[in-house]
C-alpha positions in Angstrom: 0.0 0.0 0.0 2.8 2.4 0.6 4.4 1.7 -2.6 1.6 4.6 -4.0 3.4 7.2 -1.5 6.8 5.8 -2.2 6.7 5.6 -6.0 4.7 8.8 -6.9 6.0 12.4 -6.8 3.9 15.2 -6.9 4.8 15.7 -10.7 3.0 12.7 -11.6 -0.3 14.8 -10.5 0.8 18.0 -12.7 0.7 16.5 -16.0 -2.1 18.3 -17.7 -2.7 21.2 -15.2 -2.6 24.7 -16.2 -0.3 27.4 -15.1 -0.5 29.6 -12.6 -1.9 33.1 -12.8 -1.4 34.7 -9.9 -4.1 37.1 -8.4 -3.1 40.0 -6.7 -3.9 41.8 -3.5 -4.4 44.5 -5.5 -7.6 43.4 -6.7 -11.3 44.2 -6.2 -13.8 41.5 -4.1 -15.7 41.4 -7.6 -12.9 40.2 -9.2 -12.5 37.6 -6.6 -15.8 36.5 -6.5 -15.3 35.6 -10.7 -12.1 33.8 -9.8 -13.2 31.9 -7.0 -16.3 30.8 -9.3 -13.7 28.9 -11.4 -11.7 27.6 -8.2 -11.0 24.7 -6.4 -12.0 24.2 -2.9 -14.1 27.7 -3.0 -10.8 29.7 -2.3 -7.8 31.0 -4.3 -4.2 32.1 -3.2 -3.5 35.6 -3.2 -0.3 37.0 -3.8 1.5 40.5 -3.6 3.3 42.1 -6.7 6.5 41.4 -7.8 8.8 43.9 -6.7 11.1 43.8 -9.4 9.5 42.8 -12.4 11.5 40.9 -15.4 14.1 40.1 -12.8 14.5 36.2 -12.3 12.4 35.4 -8.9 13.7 32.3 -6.5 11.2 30.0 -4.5 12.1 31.8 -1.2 10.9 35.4 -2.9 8.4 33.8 -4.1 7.0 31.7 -1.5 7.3 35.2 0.9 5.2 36.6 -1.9 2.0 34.7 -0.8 -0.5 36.5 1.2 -3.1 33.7 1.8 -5.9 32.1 0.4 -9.0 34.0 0.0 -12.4 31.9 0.5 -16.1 32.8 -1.1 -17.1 32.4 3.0 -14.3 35.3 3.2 -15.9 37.6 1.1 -19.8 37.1 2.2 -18.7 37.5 5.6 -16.9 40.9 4.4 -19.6 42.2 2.8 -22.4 41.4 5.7 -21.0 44.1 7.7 -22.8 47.6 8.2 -21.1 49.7 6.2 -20.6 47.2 3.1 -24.4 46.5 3.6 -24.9 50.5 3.3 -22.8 50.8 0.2 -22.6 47.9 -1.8 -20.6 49.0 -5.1 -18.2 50.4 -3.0 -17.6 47.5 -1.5 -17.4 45.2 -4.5 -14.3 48.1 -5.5 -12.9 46.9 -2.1 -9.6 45.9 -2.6 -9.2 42.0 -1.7 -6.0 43.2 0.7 -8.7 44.1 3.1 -10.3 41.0 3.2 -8.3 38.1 2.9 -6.8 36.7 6.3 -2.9 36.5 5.8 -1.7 33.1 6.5 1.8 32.2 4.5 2.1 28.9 5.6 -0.9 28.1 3.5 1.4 27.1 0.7 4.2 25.7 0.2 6.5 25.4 -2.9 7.5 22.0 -3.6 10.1 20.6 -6.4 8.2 18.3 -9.0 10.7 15.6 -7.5 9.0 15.4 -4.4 7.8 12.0 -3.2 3.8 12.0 -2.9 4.1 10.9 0.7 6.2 14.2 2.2 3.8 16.4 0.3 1.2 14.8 2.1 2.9 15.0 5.5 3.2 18.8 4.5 -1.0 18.8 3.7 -1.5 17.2 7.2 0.3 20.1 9.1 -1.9 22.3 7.8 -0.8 23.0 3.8 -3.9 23.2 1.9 -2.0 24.6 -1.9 1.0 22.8 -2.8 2.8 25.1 -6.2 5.4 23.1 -8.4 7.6 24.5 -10.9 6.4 23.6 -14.2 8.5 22.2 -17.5 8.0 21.1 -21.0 10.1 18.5 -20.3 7.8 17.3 -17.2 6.5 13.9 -19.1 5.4 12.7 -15.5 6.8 9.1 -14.5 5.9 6.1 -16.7 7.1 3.4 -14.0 8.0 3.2 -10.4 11.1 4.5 -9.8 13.3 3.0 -6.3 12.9 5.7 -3.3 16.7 6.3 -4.0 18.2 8.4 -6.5 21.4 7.7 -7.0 22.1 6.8 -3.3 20.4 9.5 -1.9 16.7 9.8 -0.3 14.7 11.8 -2.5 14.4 15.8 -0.8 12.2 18.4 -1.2 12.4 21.5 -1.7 11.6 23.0 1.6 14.6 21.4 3.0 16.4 24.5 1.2 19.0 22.2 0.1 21.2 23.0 -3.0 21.1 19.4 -4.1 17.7 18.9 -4.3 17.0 16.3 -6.7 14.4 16.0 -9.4 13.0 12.3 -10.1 13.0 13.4 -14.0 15.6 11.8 -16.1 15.9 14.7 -18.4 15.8 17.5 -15.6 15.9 21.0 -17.8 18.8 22.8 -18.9 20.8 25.8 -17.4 19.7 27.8 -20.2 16.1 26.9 -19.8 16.0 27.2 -16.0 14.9 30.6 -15.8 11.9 29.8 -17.8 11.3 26.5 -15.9 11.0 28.5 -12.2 8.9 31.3 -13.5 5.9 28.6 -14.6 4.1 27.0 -11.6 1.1 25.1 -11.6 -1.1 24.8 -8.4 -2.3 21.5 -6.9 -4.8 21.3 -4.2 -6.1 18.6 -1.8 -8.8 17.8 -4.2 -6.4 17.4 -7.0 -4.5 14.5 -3.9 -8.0 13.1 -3.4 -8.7 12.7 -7.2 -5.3 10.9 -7.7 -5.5 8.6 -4.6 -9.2 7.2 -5.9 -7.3 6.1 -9.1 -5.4 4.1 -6.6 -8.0 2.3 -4.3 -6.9 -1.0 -5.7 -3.2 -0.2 -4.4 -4.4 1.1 -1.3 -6.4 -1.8 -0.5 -7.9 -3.0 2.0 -7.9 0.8 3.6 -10.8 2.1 0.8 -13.3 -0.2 2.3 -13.1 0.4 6.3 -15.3 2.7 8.0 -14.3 6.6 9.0 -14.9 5.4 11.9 -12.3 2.4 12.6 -9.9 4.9 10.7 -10.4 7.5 13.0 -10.8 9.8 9.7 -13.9 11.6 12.2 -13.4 15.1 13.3 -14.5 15.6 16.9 -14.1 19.2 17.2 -16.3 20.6 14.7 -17.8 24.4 14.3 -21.4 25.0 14.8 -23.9 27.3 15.5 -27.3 27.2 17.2 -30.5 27.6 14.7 -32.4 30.5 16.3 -29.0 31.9 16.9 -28.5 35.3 14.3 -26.7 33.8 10.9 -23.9 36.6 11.4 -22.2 35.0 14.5 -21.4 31.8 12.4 -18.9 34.2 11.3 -16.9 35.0 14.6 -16.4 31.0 14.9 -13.5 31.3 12.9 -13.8 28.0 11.5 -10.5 26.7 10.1 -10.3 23.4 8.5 -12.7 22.5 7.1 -14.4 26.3 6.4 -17.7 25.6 7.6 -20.1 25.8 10.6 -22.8 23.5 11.2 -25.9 24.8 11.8 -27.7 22.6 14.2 -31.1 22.7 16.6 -30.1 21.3 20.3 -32.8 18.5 21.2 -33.9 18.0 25.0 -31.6 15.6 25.6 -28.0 17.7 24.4 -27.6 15.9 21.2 -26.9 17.7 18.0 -29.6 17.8 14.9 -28.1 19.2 11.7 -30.2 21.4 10.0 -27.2 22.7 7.0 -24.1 24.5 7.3 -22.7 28.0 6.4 -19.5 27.2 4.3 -17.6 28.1 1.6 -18.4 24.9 -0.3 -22.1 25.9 -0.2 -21.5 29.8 -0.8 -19.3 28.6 -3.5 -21.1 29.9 -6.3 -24.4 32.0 -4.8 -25.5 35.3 -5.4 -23.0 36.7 -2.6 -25.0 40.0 -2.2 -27.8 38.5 -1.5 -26.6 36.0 0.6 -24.7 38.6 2.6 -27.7 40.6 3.7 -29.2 37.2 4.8 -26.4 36.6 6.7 -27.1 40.0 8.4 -30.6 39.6 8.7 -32.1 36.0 9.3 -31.2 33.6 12.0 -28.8 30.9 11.2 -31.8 28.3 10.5 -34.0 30.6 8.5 -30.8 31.5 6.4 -29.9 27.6 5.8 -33.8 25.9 6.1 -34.6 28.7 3.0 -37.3 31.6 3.4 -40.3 32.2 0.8 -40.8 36.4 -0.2 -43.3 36.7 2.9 -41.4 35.7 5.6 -39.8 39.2 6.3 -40.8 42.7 4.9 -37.0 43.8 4.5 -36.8 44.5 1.6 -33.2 44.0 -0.6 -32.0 46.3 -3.0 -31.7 44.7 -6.1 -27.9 44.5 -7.0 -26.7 41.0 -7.1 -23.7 39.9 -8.1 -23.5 35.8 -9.1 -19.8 34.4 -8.9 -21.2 31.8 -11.0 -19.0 31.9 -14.6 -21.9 33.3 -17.1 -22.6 32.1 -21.0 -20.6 35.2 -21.6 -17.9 35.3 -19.2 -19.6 37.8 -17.0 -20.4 38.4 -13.5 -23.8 40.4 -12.8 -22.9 43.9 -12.1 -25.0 46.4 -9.6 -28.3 47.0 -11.7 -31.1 48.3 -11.1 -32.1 50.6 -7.7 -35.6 48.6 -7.8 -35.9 47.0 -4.3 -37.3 43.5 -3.6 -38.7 41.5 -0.9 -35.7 38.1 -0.1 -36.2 34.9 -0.9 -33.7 31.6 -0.1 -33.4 31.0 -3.8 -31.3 34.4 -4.6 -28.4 32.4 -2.6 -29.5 29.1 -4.8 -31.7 27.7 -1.5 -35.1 26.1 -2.0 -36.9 27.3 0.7 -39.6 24.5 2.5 -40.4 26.5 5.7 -39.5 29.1 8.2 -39.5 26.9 11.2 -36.4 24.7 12.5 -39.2 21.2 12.8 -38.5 20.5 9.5 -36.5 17.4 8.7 -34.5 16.8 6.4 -36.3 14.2 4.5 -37.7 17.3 2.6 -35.8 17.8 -0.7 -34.2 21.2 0.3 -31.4 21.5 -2.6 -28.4 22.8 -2.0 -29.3 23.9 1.0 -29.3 20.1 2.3 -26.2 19.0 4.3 -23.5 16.6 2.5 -23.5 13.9 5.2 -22.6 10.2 5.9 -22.5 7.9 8.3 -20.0 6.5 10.8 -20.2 3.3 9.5 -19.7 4.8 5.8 -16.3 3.6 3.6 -13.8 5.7 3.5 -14.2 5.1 -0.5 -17.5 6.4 -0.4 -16.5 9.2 1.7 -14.4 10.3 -0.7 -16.7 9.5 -3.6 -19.1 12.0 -2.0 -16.8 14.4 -1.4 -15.3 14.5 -5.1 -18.9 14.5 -7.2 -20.4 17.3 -4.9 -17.0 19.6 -5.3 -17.4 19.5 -1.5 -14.3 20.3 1.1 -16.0 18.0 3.7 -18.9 15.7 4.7 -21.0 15.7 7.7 -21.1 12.7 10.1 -23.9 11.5 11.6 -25.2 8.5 13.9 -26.1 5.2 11.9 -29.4 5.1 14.5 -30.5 8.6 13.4 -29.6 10.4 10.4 -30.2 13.8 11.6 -27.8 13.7 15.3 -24.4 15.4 14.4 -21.3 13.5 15.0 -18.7 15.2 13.5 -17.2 15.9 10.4 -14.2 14.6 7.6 -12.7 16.7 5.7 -9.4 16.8 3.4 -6.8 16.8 5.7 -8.6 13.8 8.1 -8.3 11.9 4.9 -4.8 12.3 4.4 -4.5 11.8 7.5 -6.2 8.4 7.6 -4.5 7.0 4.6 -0.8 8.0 5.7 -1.3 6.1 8.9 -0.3 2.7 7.9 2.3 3.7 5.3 4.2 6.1 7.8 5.4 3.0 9.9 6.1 0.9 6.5 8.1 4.1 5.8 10.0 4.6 9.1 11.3 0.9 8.7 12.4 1.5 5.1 13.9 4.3 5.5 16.3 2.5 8.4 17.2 -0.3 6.3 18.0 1.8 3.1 20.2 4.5 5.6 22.2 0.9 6.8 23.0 -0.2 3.1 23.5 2.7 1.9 26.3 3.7 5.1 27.7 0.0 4.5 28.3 1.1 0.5 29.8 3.7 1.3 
């Protein structure tokens, strides 16, 4: 099974993917919101300018370069406040500096070289974008390849190490090197996940045991009480995954999920909109869905949809025609005001991504990957509605590095003796 982590390096997973264009801090929150439409994991990294431009930039520039990663939950959360509320197109011209939480460590940058199993080690401590240099030469590997190169353990590039060394046979030339560190792709933890469900059969028998037995199930989830306001889901400072679970507390303390206020479900909504209901509605009203004559606010009518148009387009600020809300301006179907409501009821996209504790890790994934979702709900096998906890991306890496660590270790002895006994 470790032979998947030992054999692959992160530029197998590049083959294919586009380059890197780097958005600036400089930019407006309506430029976000179109970039984050065509994102993965409902965020995209943010970068300051180049200082010196033409001059050739080194991975440490580079890497001090990166502001953070900017998340659609980000920028609905920015513009629910008062005064963006009070002025909306000003605050669409806000520039994305304002809004995005600086966090470097975020991203690292790795060499194409890099064995798949220290990338993830570097996803587990809390690396969500991994960016690799990107060559014409990069054919990706067509066999296994030993985990020693030439005597040496494969290092990356974190390490800092002049001899860094690149699994490629044909590594680029001097003359082409400038060239080959100023293209970059970006791989995420979706782009990990997508690659290690091509590998179930390797990573066999671990696909088919529950979250549970894996201990893949996150405890210490964010949530919020429904008749709680909406806005406070945003002072939980939910970190990984981005989302808080909006729950109603039955008589006896356990936890009945209602939905969730995330980035995967703001992904691509009307993110005005959903920002006054953030200000406005209680947490359940906001994820249960509203019809027109629940409230008497009224909303102007300037929307803004992050969602890619026919035309490559974003809806601007329109017309100053006010309207009464409704659940289905943030791509909710509304079923009912009150918090009784199961959620048997087909609610949409409002509806909370969940399995069970007894569910596959396989089909955890699976669920994941065809909803574009950074996370799935837990819940008890008794009763689908009482909240357990939660997996997301970095549990799963977690759960699938467990066995192969101590395979690993063990190697990594035996190869160190032969290698000192060569010598």
């Amino acid at each position: 099974m470790a032979s998947v982590f030992l054999y692959h390096v992160v530029g197998d997973l590049t083959v294919g993917k586009p380059e890197l264009v780097e958005f600036y801090e400089t930019e407006t929150v309506e430029s976000a919101i179109r970039a984050i439409g065509e994102s993965t994991e409902c965020g995209i990294p943010v970068w300051r300018r180049r200082s010196h431009v033409g001059m050739v930039e080194s991975n440490e520039m580079r890497q001090q370069r990166f502001l953070g990663i900017l998340t659609s939950l980000d920028i609905v959360s920015f513009l629910a406040k008062t005064h963006c509320l009070e002025d909306q197109d000003k605050a669409m011209k806000t520039q994305v500096s304002d809004v995005v939480v600086p966090n470097n460590a975020l991203l690292k940058i790795v060499d194409p070289g890099t064995r798949l199993i220290d990338a993830l080690e570097m996803m587990k401590q809390g690396v969500r974008r991994l960016l690799v240099p990107k060559s014409t030469g990069w054919k990706g590997m067509s066999k296994r390849f030993s985990i020693l190169y030439n005597g040496k353990w494969l290092k990356n590039i974190e390490n800092g190490s002049s001899n860094n060394l690149v699994a490629n046979s044909n590594p680029p030339s001097s003359s082409s090197s400038s060239t080959y560190m100023r293209k970059f792709c970006c791989l995420s933890r979706e782009d990990i996940i997508r690659f290690l469900i091509g590998c179930l059969g390797a990573l066999a028998p671990l696909p088919l045991s529950s979250i549970s037995s894996l201990g893949a199930i996150n405890l210490n989830y964010s949530s919020i009480e429904a008749s709680l306001p909406a806005l406070e889901a945003t002072q939980k400072h939910p970190g990984d995954p981005s989302a808080v679970a909006v729950v109603e507390i039955t008589p006896d303390g356990q936890h009945k999920i209602l939905g969730e206020i995330s980035a995967s479900k703001l992904w691509k909504c009307d993110y005005l909109a959903a920002a006054w209901a953030l200000a406005n509605f209680s947490a359940g009203q906001f994820v249960m869905g509203v019809e027109d004559n629940v409230t008497s606010r009224l909303l102007p009518d300037s929307s803004v949809n992050s969602a890619v148009q026919d035309n490559n387009t974003v809806n601007g600020p329109g017309s100053t025609r006010s309207r009464k809300f409704s659940s289905r301006s943030i791509g909710f179907n509304p079923v009912s005001p009150s918090f009784g409501v199961g959620r048997s009821m087909y609610r949409g996209r409002s509806a909370p991504l969940t399995c069970k504790t007894t569910s596959s890790l396989a089909a955890v994934m699976a669920q994941m990957l065809s909803h574009r979702a950074t996370h799935v709900w837990v819940t008890e096998d008794e009763n689908d509605d009482v909240l357990v906890g939660v997996v997301g991306y970095g549990d799963i890496l977690l759960a699938v590095t467990k066995q192969p660590a101590a395979m690993i270790s063990t190697t990594r002895s035996i190869t160190e003796l032969t290698t000192e006994i060569q010598s």
